[in-house]
C-alpha positions as CSV (number, residue, x, y, z in Angstrom):
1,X,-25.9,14.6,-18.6
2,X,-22.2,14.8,-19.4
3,X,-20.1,14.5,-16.3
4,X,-16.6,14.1,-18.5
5,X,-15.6,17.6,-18.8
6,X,-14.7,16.5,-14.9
7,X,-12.3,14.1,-15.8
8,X,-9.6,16.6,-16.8
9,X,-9.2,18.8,-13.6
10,X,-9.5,15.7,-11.5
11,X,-6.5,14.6,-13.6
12,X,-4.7,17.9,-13.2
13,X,-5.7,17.9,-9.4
14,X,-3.8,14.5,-9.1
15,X,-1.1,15.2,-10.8
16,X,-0.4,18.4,-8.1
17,X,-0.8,16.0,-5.7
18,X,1.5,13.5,-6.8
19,X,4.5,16.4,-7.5
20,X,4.1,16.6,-2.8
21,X,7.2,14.5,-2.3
22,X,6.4,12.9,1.2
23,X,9.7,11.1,1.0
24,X,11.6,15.0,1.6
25,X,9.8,15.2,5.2
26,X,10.2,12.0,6.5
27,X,13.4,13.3,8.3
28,X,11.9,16.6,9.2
29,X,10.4,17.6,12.8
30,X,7.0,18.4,13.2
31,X,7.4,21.9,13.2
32,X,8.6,21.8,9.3
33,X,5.9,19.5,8.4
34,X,3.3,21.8,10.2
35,X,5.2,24.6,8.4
36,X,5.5,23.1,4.7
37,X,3.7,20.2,4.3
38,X,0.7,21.0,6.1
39,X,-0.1,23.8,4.1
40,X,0.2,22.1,0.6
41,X,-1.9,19.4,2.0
42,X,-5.0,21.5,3.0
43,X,-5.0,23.2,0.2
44,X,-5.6,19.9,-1.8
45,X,-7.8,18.6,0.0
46,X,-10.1,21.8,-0.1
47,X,-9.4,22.2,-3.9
48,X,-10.2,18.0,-3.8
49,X,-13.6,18.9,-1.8
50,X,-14.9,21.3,-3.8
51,X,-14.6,19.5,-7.2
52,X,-15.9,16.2,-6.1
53,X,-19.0,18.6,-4.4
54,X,-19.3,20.0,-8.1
55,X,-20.1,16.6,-9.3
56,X,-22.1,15.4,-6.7
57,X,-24.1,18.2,-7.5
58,X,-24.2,17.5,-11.2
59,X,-25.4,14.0,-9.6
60,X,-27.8,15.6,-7.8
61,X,-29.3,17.1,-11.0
62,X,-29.2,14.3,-12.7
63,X,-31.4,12.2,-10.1
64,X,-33.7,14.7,-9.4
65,X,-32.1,16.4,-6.5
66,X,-32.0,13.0,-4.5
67,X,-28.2,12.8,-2.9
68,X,-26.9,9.3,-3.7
69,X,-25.7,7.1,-0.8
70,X,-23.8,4.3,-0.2
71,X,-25.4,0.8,-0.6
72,X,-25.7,-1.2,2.5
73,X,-23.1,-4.0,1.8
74,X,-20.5,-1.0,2.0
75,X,-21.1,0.4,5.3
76,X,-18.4,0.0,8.1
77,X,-15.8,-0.2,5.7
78,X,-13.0,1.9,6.1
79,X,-13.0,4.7,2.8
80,X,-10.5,2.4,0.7
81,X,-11.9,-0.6,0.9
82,X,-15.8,0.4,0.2
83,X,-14.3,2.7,-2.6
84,X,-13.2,-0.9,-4.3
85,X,-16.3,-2.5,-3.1
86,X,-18.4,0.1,-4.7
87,X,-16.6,-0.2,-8.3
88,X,-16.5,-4.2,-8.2
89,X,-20.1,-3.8,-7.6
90,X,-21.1,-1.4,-9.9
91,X,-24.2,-1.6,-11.9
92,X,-25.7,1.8,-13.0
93,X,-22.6,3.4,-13.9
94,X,-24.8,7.2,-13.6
95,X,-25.8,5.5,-10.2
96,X,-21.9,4.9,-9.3
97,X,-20.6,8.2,-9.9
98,X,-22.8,10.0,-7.4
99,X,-22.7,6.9,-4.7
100,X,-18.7,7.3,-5.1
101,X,-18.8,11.3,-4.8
102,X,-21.2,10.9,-1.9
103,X,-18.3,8.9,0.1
104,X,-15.8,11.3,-1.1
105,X,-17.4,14.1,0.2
106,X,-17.7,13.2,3.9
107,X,-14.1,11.7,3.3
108,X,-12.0,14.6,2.2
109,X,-14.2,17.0,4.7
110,X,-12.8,14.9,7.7
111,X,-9.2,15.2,6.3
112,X,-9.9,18.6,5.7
113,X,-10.7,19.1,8.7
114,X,-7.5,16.9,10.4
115,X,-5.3,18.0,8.6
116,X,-6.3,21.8,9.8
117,X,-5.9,20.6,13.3
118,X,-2.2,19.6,13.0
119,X,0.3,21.1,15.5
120,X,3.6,21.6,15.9
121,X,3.5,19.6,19.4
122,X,1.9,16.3,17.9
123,X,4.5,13.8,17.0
124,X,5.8,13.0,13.7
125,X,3.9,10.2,12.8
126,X,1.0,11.6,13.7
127,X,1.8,14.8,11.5
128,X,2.9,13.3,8.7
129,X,0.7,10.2,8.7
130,X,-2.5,13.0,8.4
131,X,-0.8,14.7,5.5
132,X,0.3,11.5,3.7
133,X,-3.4,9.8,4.4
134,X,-5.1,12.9,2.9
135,X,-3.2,12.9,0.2
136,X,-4.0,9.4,-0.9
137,X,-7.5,9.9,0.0
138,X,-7.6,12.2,-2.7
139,X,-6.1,10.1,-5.4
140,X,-8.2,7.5,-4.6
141,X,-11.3,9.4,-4.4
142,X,-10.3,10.9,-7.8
143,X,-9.2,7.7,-9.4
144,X,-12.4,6.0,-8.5
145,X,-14.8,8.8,-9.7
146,X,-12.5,9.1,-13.2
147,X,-13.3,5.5,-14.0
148,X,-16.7,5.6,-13.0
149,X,-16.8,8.4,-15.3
150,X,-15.3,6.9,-18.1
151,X,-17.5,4.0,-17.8
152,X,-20.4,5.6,-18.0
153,X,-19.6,7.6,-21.0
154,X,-16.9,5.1,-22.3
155,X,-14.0,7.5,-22.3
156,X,-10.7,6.9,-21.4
157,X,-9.4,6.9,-17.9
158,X,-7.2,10.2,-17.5
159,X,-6.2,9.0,-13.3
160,X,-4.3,5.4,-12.8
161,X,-6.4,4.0,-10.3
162,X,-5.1,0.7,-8.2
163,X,-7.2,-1.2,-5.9
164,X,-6.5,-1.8,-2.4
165,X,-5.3,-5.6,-3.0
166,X,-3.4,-4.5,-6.0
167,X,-1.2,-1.8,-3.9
168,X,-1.0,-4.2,-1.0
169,X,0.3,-7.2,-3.3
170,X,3.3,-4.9,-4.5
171,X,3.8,-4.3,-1.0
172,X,4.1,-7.4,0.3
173,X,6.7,-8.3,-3.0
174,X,8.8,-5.6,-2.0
175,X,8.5,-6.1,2.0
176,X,9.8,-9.9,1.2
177,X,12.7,-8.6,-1.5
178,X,14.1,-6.2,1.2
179,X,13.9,-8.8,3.8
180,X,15.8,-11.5,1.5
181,X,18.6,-8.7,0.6
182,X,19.1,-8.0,4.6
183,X,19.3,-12.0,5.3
184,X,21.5,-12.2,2.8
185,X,23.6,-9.3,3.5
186,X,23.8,-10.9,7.1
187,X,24.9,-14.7,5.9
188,X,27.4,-12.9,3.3
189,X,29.3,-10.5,5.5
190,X,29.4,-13.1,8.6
191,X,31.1,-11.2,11.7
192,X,32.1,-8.1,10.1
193,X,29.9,-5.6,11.5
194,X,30.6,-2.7,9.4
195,X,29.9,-4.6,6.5
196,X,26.6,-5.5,7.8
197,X,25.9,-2.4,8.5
198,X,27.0,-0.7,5.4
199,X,25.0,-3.4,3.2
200,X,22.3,-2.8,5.1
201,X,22.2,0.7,4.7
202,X,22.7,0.4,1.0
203,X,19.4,-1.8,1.2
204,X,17.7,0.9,2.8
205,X,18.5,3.5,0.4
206,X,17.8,1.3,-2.5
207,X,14.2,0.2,-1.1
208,X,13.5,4.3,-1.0
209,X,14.0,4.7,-4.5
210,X,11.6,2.0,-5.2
211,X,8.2,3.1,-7.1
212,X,6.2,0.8,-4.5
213,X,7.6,3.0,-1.0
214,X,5.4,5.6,-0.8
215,X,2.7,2.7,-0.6
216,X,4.4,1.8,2.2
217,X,2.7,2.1,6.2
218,X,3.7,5.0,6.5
219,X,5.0,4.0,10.5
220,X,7.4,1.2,8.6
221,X,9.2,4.2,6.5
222,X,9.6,6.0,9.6
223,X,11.3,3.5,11.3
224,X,13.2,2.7,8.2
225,X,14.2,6.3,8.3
226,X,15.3,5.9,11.4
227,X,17.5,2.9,11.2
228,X,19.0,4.6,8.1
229,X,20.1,7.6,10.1
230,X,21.0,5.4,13.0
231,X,23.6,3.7,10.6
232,X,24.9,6.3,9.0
233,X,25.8,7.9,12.0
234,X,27.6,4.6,14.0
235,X,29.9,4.6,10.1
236,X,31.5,7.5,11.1
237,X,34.7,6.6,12.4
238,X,34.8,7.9,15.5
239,X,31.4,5.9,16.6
240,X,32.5,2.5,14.4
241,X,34.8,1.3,17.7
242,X,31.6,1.1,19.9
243,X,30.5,-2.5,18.5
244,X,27.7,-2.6,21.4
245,X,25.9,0.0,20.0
246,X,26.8,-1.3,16.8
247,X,25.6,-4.5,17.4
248,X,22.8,-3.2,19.1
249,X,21.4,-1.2,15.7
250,X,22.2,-4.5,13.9
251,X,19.6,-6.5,16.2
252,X,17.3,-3.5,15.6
253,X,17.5,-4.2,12.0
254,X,16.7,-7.6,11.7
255,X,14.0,-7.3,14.3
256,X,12.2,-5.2,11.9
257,X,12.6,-7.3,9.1
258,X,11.3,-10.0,10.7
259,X,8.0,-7.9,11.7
260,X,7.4,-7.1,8.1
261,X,5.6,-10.5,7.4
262,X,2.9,-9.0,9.3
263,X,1.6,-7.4,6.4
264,X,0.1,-10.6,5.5
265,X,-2.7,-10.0,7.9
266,X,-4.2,-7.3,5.6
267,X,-7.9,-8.1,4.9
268,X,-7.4,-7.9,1.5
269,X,-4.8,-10.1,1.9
270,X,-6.3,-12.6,4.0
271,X,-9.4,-12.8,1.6
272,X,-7.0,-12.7,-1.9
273,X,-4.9,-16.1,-0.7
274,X,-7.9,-17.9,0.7
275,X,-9.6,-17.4,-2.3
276,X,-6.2,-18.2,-4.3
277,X,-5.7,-21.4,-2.1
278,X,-9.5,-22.7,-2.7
279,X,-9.0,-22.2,-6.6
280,X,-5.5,-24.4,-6.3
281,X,-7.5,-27.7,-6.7
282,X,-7.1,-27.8,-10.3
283,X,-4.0,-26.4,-11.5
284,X,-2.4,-28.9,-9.3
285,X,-4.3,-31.8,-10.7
286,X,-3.2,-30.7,-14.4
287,X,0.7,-31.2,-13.2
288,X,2.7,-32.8,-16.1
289,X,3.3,-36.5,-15.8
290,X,7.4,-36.4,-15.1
291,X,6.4,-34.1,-12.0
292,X,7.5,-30.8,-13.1
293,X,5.2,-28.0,-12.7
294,X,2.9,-26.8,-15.3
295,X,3.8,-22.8,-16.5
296,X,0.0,-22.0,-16.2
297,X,0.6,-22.7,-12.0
298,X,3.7,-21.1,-11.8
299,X,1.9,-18.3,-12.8
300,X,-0.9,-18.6,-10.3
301,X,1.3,-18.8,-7.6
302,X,3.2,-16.1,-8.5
303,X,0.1,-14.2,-7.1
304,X,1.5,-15.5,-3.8
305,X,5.2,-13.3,-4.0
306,X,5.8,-12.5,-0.5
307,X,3.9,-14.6,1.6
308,X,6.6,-17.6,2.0
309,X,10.2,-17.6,1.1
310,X,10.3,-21.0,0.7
311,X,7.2,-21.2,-1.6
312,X,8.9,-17.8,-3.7
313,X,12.3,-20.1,-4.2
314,X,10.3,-23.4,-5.2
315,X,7.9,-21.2,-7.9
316,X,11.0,-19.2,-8.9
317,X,13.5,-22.6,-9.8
318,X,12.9,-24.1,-12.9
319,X,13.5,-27.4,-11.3
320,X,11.3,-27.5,-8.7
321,X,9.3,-30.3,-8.7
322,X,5.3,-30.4,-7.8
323,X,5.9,-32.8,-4.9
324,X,7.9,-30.1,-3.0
325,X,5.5,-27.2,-4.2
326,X,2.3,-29.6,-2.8
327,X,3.8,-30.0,0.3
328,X,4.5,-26.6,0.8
329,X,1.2,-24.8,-0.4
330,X,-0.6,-27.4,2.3
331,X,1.5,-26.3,5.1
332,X,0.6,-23.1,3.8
333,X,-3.0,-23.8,3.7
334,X,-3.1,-24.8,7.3
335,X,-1.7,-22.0,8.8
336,X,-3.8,-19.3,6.4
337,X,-6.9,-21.3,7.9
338,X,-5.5,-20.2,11.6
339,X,-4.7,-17.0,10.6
340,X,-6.3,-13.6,12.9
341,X,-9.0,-11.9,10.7
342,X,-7.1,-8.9,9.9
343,X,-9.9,-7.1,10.7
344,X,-8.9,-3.0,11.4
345,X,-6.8,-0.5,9.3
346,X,-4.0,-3.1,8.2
347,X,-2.1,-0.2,6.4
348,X,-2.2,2.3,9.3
349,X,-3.0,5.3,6.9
C-alpha cells in the first residue's frame, strides 16, 4: 500500500505549525496565551491527531487490522526519545510507520487533551510550556512518520526531522557561546555597571534571534525574558542611580549563566560523550610526531562544543598542542564517569 500521498499534508501541517511564533508570548500573561495561543495550539494538535489516526488506519489495513505497538526496548521512554529509538532501530520500514503512528496517537491525544485544560489562573510557564510542548510533539511526530515514509517507499523527506541529541548538541553550543559573551562582557566593562548591563542585554537580544532558541527549555527563555525586561527597565535613567538593585540584577545574571552547564546532564548527552570519550583511544594515538594535533581529532572533538571552555579554546587554537588537549580530555573523563544519570525529562518540555 502507498502511504506517500501522506507526506504532503504532514508537510503542510508542519509548516502551520512552525508560522506559531512562541517567542511573541513569552512576555504575555496567561490570560493572552489562554486567549491566543491556546486556541491555535488545539487546533493543531486535533488537525495533528486526526491525520496521524488516518495512517494508522491505512497501517491497520495494511497488517490485517492488527494495531502496531511499540517494541519493548522502547517502553518507559519519554515520547522523544523512543521516537529516535524507534527510527535507529528500524527494520521493516511498513512495520515502522504504524509502530511510530501508534506512539503518536496516544501522544498528541494527551496534549490534546492538556492543552484543552489550560486556564487563565495557571501560571505562565505552565501555559506556555503545554502550548510550546504540543507543538513540538507534533513536528516530531510528523518528522518521524515522513521519514519512515520515505524510507519505505524511497521518496524524499518533505519534514526536517532532528534527533533528540542533535537538537540538544546545538543547545549546549549556544548555551556555552552566550555564557562566554556574558563572561566576557563582565571582564571587559570592569566596574561600570551600566555597561555590564547594557552588554548584557545586547547578549540577550542577540541569543533570541538565534535559529537554535526556540530549542531552548522553555523555563531558561522565561527567565531570560525576565532578566531582559529586568534590565531594560533599571537603564532608564531615573532607576540607573539605584546600583543595589542594579547590582543585584547583575548577580542574577551571572547566576544563571553559570546554571546553564547543567544541560550537560541530558541523557542524550550523558550517553553521546561517554561514547565519544570511549572512541578517543585512537585518534589520540595517531597525534603527529612534533605534538600538534591531527585535523581528523579536532574534528572529533568538536562534537564536544559546550561541554568545557577550556577544552573549546584548546580544539579551537591552531597551536594547541596534544599534551594540553590529553590532559584535559582525562580530567574530563573522570568527572563524566561521576556524573548523575540524567535520568528524567532533561529539557523540561
Amino acid at each position: 500500500m502507498a502511504f506517500s500521498h501522506f507526506q504532503e499534508p504532514m508537510a503542510a501541517l508542519v509548516e502551520r505549525v512552525q508560522r506559531v511564533d512562541i517567542r511573541a508570548y513569552e512576555a504575555a500573561t496567561p490570560d493572552t496565551i489562554v486567549t491566543e495561543l491556546q486556541p491555535q495550539a488545539s487546533t493543531l494538535v486535533g488537525a495533528a491527531l486526526a491525520l496521524v489516526g488516518e495512517v494508522l488506519v491505512a497501517c491497520q489495513r495494511e497488517s490485517e487490522g492488527q494495531p502496531p505497538a511499540p517494541q519493548p526496548p522502547i517502553a518507559g521512554l519519554r515520547f522523544e526519545q523512543a521516537i529516535d529509538r524507534a527510527l535507529s532501530d528500524a527494520g521493516n520500514s511498513a512495520l515502522l510507520i504504524g509502530d511510530i503512528a501508534f506512539m503518536a496517537k496516544l501522544e498528541l491525544r494527551q496534549r490534546h487533551d492538556r492543552v484543552g485544560a489550560l486556564n487563565k489562573i495557571q501560571s505562565t510557564l505552565s501555559v506556555l510550556g503545554e502550548c510550546d510542548s504540543a507543538l513540538r510533539r507534533i513536528r516530531k511526530a510528523l518528522g518521524a512518520i515522513d521519514i519512515a515514509i520515505a524510507s519505505h517507499h524511497h521518496t524524499p523527506k518533505r519534514i526536517d526531522f532532528q534527533s533528540e541529541l542533535a537538537i540538544s548538541l546545538q543547545v549546549r553550543s549556544a548555551y556555552a557561546k552566550f555564557r562566554r559573551r556574558m563572561l566576557s562582557t563582565d571582564a571587559s566593562t570592569g566596574a561600570d555597571l551600566t555597561a555590564k548591563l547594557r552588554g548584557a542585554g545586547t547578549n540577550i537580544a542577540v541569543m533570541v534571534g538565534w535559529a537554535v532558541y526556540p530549542d531552548l527549555r522553555i523555563r531558561d527563555r522565561l527567565q531570560l525574558r525576565e532578566l531582559q525586561r529586568r534590565i531594560l527597565a533599571w537603564l532608564l535613567p531615573q532607576h540607573r542611580v539605584d546600583l543595589r538593585a542594579g547590582m543585584r540584577l547583575w548577580q542574577d545574571l551571572l547566576a544563571f549563566v553559570e546554571m546553564l552547564p547543567q544541560v550537560n546532564r541530558r541523557q542524550e548527552l550523558l550517553e553521546h560523550d561517554a561514547a565519544l570519550f570511549a572512541s578517543l583511544g585512537e585518534p589520540l594515538s595517531a597525534l603527529l610526531p612534533e605534538g600538534e594535533v591531527h585535523e581528523l581529532l579536532r574534528a572529533r572533538l568538536r562534537l564536544l562544543a559546550g561541554l568545557d571552555d577550556s577544552l573549546d579554546r584548546l580544539v579551537a587554537d591552531p597551536e594547541s598542542r596534544a599534551g594540553e588537549i590529553t590532559e584535559r580530555l582525562k580530567l574530563l573523563a573522570a568527572s563524566l564517569q561521576q556524573s548523575p544519570s540524567g535520568k528524567g525529562d532533561g529539557h523540561g518540555w
